[in-house]
C-alpha positions as CSV (number, residue, x, y, z in Angstrom):
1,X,81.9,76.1,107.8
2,X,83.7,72.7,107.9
3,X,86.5,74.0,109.6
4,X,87.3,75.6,112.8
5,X,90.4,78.2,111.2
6,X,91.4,78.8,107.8
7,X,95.4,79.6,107.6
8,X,96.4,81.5,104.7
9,X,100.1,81.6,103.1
10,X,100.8,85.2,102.5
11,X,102.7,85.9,99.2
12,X,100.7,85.1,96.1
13,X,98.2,84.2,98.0
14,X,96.4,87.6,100.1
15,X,99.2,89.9,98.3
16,X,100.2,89.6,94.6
17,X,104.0,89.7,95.7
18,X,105.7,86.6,93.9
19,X,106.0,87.9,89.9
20,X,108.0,90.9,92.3
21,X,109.8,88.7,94.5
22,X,110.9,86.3,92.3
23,X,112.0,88.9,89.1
24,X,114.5,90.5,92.2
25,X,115.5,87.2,93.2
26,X,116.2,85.9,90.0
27,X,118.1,89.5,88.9
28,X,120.3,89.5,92.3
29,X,121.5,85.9,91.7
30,X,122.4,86.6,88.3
31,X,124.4,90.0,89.4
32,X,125.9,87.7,92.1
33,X,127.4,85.0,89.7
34,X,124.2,82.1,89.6
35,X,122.4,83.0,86.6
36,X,118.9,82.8,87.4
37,X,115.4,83.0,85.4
38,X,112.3,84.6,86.6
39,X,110.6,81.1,85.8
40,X,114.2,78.9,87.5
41,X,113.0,81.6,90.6
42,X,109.3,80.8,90.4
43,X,109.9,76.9,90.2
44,X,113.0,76.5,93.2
45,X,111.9,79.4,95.1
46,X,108.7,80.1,95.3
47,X,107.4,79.2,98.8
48,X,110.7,79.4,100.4
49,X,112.2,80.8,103.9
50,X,115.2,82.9,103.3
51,X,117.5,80.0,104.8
52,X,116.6,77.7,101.9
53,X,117.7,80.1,99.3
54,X,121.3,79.7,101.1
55,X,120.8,76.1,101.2
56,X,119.7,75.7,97.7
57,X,123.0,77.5,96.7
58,X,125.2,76.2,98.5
59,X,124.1,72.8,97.5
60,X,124.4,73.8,93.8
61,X,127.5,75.8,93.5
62,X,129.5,75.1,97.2
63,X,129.3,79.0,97.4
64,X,127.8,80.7,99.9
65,X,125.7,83.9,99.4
66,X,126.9,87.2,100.5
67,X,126.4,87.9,104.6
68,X,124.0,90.8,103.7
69,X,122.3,89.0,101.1
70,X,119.1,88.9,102.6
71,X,119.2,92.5,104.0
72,X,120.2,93.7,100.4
73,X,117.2,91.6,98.8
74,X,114.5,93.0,100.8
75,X,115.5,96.2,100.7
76,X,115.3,96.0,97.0
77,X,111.9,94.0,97.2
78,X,110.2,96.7,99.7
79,X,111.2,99.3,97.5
80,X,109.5,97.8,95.1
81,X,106.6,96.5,96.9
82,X,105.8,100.5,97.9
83,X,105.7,100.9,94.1
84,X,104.2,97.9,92.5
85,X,102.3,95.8,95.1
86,X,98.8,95.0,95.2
87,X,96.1,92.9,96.9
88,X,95.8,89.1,94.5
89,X,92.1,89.3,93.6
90,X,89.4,88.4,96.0
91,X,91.6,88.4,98.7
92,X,89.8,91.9,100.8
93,X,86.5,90.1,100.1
94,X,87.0,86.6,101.2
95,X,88.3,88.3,104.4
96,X,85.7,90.5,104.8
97,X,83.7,87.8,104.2
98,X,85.4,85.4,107.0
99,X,85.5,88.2,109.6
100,X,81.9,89.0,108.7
101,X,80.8,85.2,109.4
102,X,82.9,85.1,112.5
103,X,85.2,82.6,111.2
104,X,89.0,82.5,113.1
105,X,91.2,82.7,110.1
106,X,95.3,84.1,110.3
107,X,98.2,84.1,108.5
108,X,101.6,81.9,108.1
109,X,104.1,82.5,106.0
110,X,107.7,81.9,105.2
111,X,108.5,85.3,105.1
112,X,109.8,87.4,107.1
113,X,107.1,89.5,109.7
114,X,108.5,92.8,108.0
115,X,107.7,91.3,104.7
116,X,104.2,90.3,106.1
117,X,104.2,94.1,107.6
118,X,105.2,95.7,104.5
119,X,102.7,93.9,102.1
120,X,99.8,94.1,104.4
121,X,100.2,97.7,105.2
122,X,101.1,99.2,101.1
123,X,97.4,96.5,100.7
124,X,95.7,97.5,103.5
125,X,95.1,93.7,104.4
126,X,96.6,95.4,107.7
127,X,93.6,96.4,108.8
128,X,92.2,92.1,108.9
129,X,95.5,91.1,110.4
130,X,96.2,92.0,114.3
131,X,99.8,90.7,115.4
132,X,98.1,87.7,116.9
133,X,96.7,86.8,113.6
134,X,100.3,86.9,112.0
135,X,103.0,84.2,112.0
136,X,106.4,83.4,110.4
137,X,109.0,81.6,109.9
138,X,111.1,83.4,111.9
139,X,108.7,82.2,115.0
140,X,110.3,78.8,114.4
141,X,113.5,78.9,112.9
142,X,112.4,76.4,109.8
143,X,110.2,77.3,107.0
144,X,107.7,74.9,104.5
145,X,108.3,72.2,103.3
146,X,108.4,71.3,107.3
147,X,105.1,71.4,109.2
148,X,106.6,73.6,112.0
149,X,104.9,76.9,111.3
150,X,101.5,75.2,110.5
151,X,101.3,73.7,113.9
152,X,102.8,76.6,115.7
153,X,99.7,78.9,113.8
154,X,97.2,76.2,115.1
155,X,98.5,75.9,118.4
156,X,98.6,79.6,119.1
157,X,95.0,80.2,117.7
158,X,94.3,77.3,119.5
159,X,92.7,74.8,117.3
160,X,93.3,71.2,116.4
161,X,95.6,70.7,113.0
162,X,92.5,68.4,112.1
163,X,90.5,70.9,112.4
164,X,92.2,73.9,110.1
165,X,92.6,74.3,106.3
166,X,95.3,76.2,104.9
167,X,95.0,78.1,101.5
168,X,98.6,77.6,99.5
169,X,99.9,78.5,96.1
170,X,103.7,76.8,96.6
171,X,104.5,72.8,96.3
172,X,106.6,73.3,99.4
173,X,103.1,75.0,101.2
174,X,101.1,72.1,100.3
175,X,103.9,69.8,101.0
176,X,103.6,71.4,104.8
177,X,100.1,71.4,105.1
178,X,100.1,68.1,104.4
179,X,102.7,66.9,106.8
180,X,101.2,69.1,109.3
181,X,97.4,66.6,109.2
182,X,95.8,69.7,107.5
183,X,93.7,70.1,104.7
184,X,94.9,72.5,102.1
185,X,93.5,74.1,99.1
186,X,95.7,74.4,96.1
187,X,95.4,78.2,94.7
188,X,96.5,77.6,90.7
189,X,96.5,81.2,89.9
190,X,100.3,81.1,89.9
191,X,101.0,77.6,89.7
192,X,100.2,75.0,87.5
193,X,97.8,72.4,89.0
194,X,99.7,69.6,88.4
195,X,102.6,70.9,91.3
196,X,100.2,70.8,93.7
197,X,99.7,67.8,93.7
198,X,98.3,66.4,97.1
199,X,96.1,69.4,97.9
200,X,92.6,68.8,99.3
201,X,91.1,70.3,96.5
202,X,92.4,73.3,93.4
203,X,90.9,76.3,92.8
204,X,92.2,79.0,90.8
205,X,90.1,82.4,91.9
206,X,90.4,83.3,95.3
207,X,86.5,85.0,95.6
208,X,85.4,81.0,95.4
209,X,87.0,80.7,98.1
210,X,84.5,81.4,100.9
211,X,82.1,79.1,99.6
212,X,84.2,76.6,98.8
213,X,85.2,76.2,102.4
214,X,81.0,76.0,103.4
């Protein structure tokens, strides 16, 4: 293994969460007065902390969202996560496969820990993922595009940024990754190759993974 701690963004990436996500998003602006497509959701969204969502709006329309906005969204979003949610593809095997080789791995993602919670428990991706494997945005108050969490994650599993690749499906992920002096592989399930632009390397089915990574 090249590296010494492979950091994995959560939604699209271990849990197939973003076609959910983003159809509530995009339905919840609408009902709120910003008309919103699933695909307007995927392409300014997708990758995002909560707070940007605000930002992004704000900026837009010089409205701000509702005060309960985000505890309304992911109460709709759980609701349908205990309904609809699923591992992505490859996902249990390439972990099984990491913890099998003994290689550190965790998880980073702008979402909330419930989020991370919910999805890895209705998965069972729970059972790869102690507490000290997980990590949010909420651990340091900015999410990707900035570098924050990326450092934090490396710094608490104690390993060198030079020294970790993260596995992201978002522009604003690799955008992180990269600002963070990490290598980062592009996952182009989701996302078109061409927006990941400035990833390590693309790959577009996560059970490559593990040997990709050799």
């Amino acid at each position: 293994m090249r590296y010494d701690l492979v950091i994995f963004d959560n939604d699209g990436v271990l849990v197939d969460s973003e076609p959910i996500s983003n159809r509530h998003l995009a339905a919840y602006l609408t009902e709120l007065g910003h008309p919103t497509s699933y695909e307007e959701s995927i392409r300014d969204y997708m990758g995002s902390a909560m707070h940007r969502i605000h930002e992004l709006v704000l900026e837009r329309t010089g409205q701000r969202l509702p005060a309960d906005f985000d505890d309304t969204f992911h109460r709709r979003v759980f609701t349908a996560f205990e309904r609809e949610l699923e591992p992505v593809p490859g996902a249990v095997d390439v972990l099984a496969k990491l913890t099998a080789d003994g290689v550190p791995y965790c998880v980073a993602s702008s979402g909330s820990r419930e989020r991370i919670r919910v999805g890895h428990r209705k998965t069972g991706l729970d059972r790869y993922f102690s507490q000290d494997r997980v990590f949010s945005s909420q651990d340091v108050g900015k999410g990707k595009p900035a570098p924050d969490l990326f450092l934090y994650a490396a710094e608490r599993m104690g390993v060198p940024p030079e020294r970790c690749v993260v596995v992201e499906d978002s522009p604003l992920g690799v955008r992180a990754a990269v600002a963070a002096g990490m290598d980062v592989y592009g996952f182009t399930a989701m996302t078109p190759a061409a927006r990941l632009a400035g990833a390590t390397q693309l790959f577009s089915d996560l059970g490559q993974l593990a040997d990709l990574l050799v």
